[in-house]
C-alpha positions as CSV (number, residue, x, y, z in Angstrom):
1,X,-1.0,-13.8,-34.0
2,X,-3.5,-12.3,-37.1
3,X,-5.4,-10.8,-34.8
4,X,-2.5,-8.4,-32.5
5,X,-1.0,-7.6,-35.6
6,X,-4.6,-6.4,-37.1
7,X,-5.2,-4.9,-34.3
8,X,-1.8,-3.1,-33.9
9,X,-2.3,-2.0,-37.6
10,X,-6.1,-0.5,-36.9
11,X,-4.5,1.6,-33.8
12,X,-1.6,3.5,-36.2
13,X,-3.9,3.9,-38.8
14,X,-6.4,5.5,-36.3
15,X,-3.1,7.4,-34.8
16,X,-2.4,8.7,-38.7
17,X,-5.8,9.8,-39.3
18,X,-6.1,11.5,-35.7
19,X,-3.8,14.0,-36.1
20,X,-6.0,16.0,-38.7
21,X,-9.4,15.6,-36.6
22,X,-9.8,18.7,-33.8
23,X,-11.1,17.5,-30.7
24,X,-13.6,19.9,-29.4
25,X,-15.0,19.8,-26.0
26,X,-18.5,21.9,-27.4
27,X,-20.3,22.2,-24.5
28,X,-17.1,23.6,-22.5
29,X,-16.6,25.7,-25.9
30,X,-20.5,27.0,-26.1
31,X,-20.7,27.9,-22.6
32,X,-18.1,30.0,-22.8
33,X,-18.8,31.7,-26.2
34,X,-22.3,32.6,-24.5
35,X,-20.5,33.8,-21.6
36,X,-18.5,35.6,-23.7
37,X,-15.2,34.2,-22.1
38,X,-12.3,35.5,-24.3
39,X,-11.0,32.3,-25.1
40,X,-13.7,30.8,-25.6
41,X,-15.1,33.3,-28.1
42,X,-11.2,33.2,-30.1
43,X,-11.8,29.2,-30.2
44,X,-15.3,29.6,-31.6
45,X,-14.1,32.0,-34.4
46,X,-11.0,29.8,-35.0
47,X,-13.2,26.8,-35.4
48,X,-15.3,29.0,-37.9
49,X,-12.4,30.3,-40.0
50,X,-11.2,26.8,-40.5
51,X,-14.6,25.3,-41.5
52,X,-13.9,21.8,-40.1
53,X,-16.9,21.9,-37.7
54,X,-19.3,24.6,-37.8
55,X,-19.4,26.0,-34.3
56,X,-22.9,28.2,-34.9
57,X,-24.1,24.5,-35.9
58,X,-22.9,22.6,-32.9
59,X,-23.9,25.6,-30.5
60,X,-27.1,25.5,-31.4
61,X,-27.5,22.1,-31.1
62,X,-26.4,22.1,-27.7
63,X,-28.3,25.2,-26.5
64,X,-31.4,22.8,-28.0
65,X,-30.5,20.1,-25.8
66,X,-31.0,21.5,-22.9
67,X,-26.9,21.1,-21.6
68,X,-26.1,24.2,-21.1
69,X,-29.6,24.6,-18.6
70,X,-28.4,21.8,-16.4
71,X,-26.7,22.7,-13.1
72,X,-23.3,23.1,-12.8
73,X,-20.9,21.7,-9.9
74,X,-19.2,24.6,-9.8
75,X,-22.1,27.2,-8.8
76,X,-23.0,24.3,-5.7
77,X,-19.1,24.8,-4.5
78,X,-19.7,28.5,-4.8
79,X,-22.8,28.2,-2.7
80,X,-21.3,26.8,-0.3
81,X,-17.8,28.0,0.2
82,X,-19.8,32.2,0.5
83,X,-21.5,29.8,3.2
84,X,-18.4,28.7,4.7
85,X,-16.3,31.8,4.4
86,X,-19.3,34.7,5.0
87,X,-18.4,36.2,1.4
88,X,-20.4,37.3,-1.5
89,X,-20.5,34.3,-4.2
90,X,-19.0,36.3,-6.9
91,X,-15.8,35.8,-4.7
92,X,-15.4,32.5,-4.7
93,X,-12.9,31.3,-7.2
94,X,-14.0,27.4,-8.1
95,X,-12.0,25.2,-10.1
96,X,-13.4,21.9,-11.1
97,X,-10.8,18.9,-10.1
98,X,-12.9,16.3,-12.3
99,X,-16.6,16.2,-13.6
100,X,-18.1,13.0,-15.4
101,X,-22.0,12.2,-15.7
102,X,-22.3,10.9,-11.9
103,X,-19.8,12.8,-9.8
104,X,-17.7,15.9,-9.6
105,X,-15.1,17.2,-7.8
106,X,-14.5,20.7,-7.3
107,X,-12.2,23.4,-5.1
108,X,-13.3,26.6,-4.2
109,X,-11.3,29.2,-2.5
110,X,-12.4,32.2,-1.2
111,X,-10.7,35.9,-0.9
112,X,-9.5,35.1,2.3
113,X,-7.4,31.5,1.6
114,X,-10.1,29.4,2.8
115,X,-10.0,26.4,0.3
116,X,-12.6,23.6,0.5
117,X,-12.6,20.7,-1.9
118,X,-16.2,19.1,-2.7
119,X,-17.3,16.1,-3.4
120,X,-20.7,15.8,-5.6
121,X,-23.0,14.0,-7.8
122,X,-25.9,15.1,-9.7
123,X,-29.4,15.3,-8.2
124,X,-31.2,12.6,-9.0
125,X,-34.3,12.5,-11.8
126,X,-37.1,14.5,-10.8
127,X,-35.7,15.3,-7.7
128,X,-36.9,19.2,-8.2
129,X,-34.0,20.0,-7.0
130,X,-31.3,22.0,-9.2
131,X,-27.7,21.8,-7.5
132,X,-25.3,19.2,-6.8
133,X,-25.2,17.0,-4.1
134,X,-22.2,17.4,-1.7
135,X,-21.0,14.3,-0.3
136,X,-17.6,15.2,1.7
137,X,-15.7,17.7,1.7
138,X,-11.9,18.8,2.6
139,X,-11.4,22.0,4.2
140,X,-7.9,23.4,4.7
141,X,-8.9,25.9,7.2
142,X,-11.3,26.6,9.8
143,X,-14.4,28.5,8.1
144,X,-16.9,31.1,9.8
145,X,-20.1,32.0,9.0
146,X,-21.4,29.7,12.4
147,X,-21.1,26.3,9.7
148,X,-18.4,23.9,11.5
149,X,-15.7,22.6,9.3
150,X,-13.9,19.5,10.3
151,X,-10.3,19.9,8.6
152,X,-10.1,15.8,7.8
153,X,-6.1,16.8,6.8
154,X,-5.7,17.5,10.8
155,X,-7.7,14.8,11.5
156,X,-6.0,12.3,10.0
157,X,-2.5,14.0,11.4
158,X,-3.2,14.1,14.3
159,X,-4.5,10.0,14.3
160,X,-0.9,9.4,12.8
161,X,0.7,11.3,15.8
162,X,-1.4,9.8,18.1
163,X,-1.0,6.0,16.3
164,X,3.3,7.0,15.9
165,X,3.5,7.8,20.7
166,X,1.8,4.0,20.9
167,X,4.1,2.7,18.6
168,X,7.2,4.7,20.3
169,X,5.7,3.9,23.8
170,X,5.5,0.1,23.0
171,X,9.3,0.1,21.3
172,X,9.9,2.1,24.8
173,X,8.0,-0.7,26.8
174,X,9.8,-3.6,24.9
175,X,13.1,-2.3,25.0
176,X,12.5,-1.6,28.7
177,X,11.1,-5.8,29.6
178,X,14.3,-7.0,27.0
179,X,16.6,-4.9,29.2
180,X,15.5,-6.2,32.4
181,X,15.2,-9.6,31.1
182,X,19.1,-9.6,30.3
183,X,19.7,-7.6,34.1
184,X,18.0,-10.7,35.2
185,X,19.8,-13.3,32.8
186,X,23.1,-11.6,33.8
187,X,22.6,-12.0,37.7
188,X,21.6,-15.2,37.7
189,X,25.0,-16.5,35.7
């Protein structure tokens, strides 16, 4: 009992204190402000103004690291989708689903409509090799550019058409052997 009610009073103390500490995603944040992304750059000068972190600080802590050199999931989905739809990359419009330290999940979609979704993970350790590695991925449309793209969506509807006439067929063929079982029961009285 000492301890859940210790515990519950840790968590709203933490909740009381939480509300005064920014959460900052800084590597999101820097590589932005080096892009010089609009809201990136607004964030970085709010974060200044107010003093609570010092962004110039952080920044150059994570240019130091080496985080912002890293690949990023997003320029493999680009690669690929100006693959799949025979477009220049800087056309491709990615949005990143999910990203952690072992996989990512992005969608690109290029001028035309074409959307693929792509499933990645990092390369490994001194693999020499500097984009993501694509596992599966979803198209929503047929792509050009002589790549074949399996749309798994019409895959998978067309199984559950296919799985939905046996099932019909088989009601059909039981209904059919029930009805001429009860032609036969009624004769036979």
């Amino acid at each position: 009992m000492k301890k859940s009610v210790l515990a519950f009073l840790t968590v709203a103390s933490m909740d009381a204190y939480a509300v005064n500490i920014p959460v900052v995603n800084m590597l999101e944040l820097c590589t932005g402000y080096f892009q010089g992304e609009p809201q990136a750059v607004a964030a970085f000068d709010r974060l200044k103004a107010n003093g609570d972190i010092d962004p110039v600080k952080m920044c150059a802590q994570v240019k130091a690291s080496g985080e912002l050199d890293k690949p990023k999931p997003e320029a493999t989905a680009r690669s690929f989708m100006a693959e799949i739809a025979n477009v220049d990359p800087a056309q491709v419009r990615v949005l990143v689903d999910s990203v952690s330290t072992w996989t990512a999940i992005a969608t690109a979609t290029a001028p035309d409509g074409k959307t693929c979704s792509f499933s990645m993970i990092p390369p490994p350790a001194g693999a020499g090799y500097d984009g993501w590695l694509v596992g599966a991925m979803d198209c929503k449309k047929r792509g050009s550019g002589g790549i074949s793209i399996i749309d798994l969506g019409a895959t998978k509807q067309a199984e559950a058409d296919a799985d939905a006439k046996k099932a019909a067929a088989a009601a059909a063929k039981i209904k059919a052997v029930a009805a001429a079982e009860a032609a036969k029961a009624k004769a036979g009285q």
